[in-house]
C-alpha distance (Angstrom), angle and dihedral (degrees) to the residues before:
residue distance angle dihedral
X1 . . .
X2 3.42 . .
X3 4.42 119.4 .
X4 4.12 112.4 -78.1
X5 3.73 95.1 -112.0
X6 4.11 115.1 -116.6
X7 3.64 111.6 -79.0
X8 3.90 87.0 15.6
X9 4.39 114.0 136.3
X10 3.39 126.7 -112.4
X11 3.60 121.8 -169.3
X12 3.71 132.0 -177.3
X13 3.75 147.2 138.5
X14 3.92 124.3 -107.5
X15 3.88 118.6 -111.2
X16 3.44 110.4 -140.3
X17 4.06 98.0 177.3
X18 3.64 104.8 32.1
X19 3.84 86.9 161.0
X20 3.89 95.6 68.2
X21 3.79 81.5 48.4
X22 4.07 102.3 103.0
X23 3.59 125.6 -167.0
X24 3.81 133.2 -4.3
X25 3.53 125.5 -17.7
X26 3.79 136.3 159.6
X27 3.46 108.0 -130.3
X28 4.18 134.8 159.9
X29 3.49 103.8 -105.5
X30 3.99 127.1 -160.4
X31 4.03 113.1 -154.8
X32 3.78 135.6 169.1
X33 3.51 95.8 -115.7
X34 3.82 113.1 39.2
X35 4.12 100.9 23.1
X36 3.75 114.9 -132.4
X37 4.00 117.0 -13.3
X38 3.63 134.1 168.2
X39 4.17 109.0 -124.0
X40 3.44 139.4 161.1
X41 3.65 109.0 -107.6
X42 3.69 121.2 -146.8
X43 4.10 105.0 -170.7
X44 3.82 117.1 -133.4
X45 4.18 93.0 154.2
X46 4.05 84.5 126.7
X47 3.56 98.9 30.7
X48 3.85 104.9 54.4
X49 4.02 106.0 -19.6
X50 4.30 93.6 -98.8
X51 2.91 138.9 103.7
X52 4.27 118.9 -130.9
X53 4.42 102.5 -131.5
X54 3.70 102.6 -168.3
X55 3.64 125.0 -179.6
X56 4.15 110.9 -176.7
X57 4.08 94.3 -76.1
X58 3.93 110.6 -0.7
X59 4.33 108.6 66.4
X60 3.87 114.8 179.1
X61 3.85 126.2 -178.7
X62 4.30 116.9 -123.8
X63 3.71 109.3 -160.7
X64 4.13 109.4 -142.4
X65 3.85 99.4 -109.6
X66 4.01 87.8 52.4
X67 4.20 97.4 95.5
């Protein structure tokens, strides 16, 4: 996905539960490290506490205390 240009809109809604959440999703997600990004989330909360951020070539793995 190409960069949200400056003074661009984002809108989405809050996930309180993410772990009851199953699957893939693409969701707006806020980390320490890279801000807000949009990624395709692939939901190992059960399997192995992470949470699988994939953008089209470049997945990395965000354990659940990591906020």
């Amino acid at each position: 996905m190409a960069p949200v240009s400056d003074g661009s809109w984002v809108t989405g809604e809050y996930v309180s539960e993410l772990a009851k959440r199953s699957g893939t999703d693409s969701l707006i997600v806020v980390t320490k490290e890279d801000g807000i990004v949009f990624k395709v989330v692939d939901n190992k909360l059960k399997e192995n506490g992470t949470l699988l951020l994939r953008h089209q070539s470049d997945p990395f793995a965000l354990r659940s205390g990591d906020r």
